[in-house]
C-alpha positions in Angstrom: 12.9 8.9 -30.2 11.3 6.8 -27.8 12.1 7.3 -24.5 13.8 4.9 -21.3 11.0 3.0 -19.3 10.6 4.8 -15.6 12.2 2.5 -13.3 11.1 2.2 -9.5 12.5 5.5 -7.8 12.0 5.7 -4.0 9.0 8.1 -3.4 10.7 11.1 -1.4 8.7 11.4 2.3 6.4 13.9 2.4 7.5 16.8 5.6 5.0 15.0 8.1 6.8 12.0 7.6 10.4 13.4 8.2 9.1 15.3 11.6 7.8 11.8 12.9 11.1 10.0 11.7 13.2 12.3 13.3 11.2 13.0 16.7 12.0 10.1 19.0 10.8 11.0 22.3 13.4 11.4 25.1 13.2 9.6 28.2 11.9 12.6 30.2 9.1 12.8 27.3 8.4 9.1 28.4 8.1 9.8 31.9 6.1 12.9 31.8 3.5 10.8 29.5 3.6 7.7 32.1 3.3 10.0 34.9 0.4 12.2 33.5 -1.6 10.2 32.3 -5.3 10.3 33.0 -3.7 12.8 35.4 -3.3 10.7 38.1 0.7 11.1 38.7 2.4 8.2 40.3 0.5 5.5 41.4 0.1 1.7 42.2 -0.6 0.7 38.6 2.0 2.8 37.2 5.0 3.3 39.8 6.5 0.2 38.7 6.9 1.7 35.0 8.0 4.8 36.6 11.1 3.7 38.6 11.7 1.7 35.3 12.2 5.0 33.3 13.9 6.7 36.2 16.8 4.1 36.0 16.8 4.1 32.1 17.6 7.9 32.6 20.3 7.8 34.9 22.2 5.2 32.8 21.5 7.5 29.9 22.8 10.5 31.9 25.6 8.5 33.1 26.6 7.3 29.3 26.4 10.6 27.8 28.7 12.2 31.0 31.1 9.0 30.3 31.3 9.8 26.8 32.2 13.7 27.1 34.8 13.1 29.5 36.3 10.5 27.1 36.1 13.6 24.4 37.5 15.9 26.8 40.4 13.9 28.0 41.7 12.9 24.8 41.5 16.6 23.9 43.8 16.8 27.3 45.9 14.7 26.5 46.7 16.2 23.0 48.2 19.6 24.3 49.7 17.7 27.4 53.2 18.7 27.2 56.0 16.6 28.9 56.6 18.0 32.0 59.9 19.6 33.1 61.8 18.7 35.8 63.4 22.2 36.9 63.9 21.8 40.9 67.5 21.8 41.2 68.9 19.9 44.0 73.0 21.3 44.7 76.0 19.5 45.6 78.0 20.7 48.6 80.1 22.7 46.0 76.7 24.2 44.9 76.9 22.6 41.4 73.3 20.8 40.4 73.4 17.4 41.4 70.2 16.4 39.8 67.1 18.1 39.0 63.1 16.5 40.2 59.4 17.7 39.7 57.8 18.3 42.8 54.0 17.9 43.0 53.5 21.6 43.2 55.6 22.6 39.9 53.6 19.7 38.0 50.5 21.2 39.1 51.3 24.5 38.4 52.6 23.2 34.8 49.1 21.2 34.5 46.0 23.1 36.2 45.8 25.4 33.0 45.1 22.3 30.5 43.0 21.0 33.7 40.9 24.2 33.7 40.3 24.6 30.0 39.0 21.0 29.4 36.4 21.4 32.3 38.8 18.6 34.8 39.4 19.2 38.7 41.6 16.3 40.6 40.8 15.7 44.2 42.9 13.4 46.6 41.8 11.7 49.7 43.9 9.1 51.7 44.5 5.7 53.4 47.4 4.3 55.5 48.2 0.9 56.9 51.5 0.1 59.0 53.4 -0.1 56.0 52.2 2.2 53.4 50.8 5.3 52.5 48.1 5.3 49.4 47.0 8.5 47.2 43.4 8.2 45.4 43.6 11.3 42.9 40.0 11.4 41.7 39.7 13.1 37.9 36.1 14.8 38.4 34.8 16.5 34.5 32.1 19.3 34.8 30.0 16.4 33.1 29.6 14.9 36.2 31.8 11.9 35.3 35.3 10.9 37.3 37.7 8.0 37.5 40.3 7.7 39.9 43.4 5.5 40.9 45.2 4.9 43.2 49.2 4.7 43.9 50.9 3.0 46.9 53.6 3.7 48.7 56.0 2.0 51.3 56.8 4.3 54.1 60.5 4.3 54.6 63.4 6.2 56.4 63.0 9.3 54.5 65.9 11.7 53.2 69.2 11.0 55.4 68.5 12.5 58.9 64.9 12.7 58.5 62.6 12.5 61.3 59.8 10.3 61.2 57.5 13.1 60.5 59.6 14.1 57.3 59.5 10.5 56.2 56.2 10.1 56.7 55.6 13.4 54.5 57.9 12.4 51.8 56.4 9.0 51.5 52.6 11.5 51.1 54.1 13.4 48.6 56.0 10.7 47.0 52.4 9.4 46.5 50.2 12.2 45.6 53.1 13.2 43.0 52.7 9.4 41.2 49.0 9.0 41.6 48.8 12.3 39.7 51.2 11.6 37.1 49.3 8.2 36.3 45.9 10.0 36.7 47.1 12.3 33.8 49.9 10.0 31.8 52.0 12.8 32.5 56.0 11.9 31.1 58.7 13.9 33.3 61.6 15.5 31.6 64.4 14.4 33.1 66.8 15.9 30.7 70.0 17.4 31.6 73.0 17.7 30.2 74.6 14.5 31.3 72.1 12.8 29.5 72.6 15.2 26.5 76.4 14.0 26.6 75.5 10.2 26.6 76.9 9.7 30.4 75.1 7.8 33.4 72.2 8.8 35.1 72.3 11.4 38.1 73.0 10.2 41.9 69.6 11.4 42.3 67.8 9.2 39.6 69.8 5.9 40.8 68.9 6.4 44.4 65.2 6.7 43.1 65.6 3.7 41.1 67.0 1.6 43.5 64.4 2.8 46.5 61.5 1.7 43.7 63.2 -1.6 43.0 63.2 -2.5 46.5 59.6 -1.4 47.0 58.7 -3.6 43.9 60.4 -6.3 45.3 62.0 -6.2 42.3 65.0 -9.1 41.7 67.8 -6.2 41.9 70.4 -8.7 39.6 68.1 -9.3 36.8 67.4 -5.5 36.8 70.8 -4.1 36.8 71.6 -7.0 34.3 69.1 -5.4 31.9 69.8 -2.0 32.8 73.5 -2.7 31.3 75.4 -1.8 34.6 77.0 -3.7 37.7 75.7 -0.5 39.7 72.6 2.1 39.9 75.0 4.5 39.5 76.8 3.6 36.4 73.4 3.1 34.6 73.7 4.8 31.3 71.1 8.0 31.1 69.8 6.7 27.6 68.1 3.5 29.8 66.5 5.6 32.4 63.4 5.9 30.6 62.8 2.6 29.7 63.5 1.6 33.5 61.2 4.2 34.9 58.3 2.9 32.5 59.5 -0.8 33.6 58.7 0.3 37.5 56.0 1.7 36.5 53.8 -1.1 35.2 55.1 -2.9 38.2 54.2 -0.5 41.2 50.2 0.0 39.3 50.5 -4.1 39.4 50.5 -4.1 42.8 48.3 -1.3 43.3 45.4 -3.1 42.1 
């Protein structure tokens, strides 16, 4: 039986060949060749070529810390759970009227996920006249951050506030939304008039209506789509959607 013609196989590379194929130098190889050579270090014939690979290995350093904060926050953000809002605030007759997050119980629900994916937040501050602003800086042990910023007018307060107390509010009102948009963190608002189908809380329209106002929202066209002639009769199932509506709107004008 005669046998097949050999047809034209690749020639497998001998081990020499695969060491130099995989062995690309890094950029401190590059340097440290530039630098040494003829043993002469840094000088007028080379520093040009030197600063050149200096900046080619920040940028590298940069990219690669840019990339495993990307990996870590999407690892975050898997095992983010929605937050829960379980600060009860009573009525006279010591029922709950309505129940909020506070920044401190949304930190102390978050810092664990923070701490295992390597993330610290920081927040520094400016103020104008009118408003208060919250940078909340993400920092990875990578050595890459990102921050934003969220705005808010200060205002009156809670009824019977001093200035100092509204001024506070506004700070906290601040440092609690630049957080939650730092992090896409969703609060819970559930309760169990929302379990029943009935109206949002007293608590959730006089939010809604102090952020319309500070959106310079058209009040009308947002209680027409909120399907109620009042904040208060707004049914629970739209406060969601509303919140996510003022949302986009207040990181609008916060950039």
């Amino acid at each position: 039986m005669s046998k097949e013609p050999t047809k034209n196989l690749p020639v497998p590379l001998k081990r020499e060949e695969l060491t130099a194929v995989r062995e690309v130098p890094t950029v401190a190889e590059i340097l440290a060749a530039v630098v040494g050579k003829d043993g002469k270090g840094v000088t007028g014939d080379n520093v040009a070529a030197v600063r050149e690979i200096v900046g080619l290995y920040e940028r590298v350093q940069a990219k690669d810390a840019e990339k495993e904060f990307a990996r870590a926050f999407v690892a975050l953000q898997a095992g983010m759970p929605n937050v829960k809002a379980i600060r009860a605030v009573p009525n006279n007759d010591g029922s709950v009227r309505y129940k909020f997050a506070p920044y401190e119980e949304i930190m102390e629900q978050v810092a664990p996920m923070l701490k295992a994916h390597g993330f610290t937040v920081t927040f520094s501050t400016e103020v104008t006249d009118t408003r208060v602003v919250k940078i909340c800086t993400l920092q990875h042990v990578g050595g890459h951050s990102r921050s934003n910023q969220f705005a808010v007018r200060v205002g009156k307060g809670p009824p019977s506030a001093s200035e100092a107390q509204a001024d506070g509010a506004a700070n906290t009102y601040a440092k609690r939304g630049a957080l939650c948009d730092a992090l896409n963190i969703v609060i819970d608002h559930d309760d169990d008039a929302r379990a029943e189908g009935g109206k949002i809380t007293p608590g959730q329209a006089t939010e809604l209506r102090l952020r319309v106002r500070q959106t310079s929202s058209d009040e009308p066209k947002f209680l027409k789509f909120a399907g109620a002639a009042n904040y208060e009769d707004i049914p629970s199932t739209k406060y969601n959607i509303l919140d996510e509506y003022l949302r986009r709107k207040e990181g609008a004008m916060r950039r």
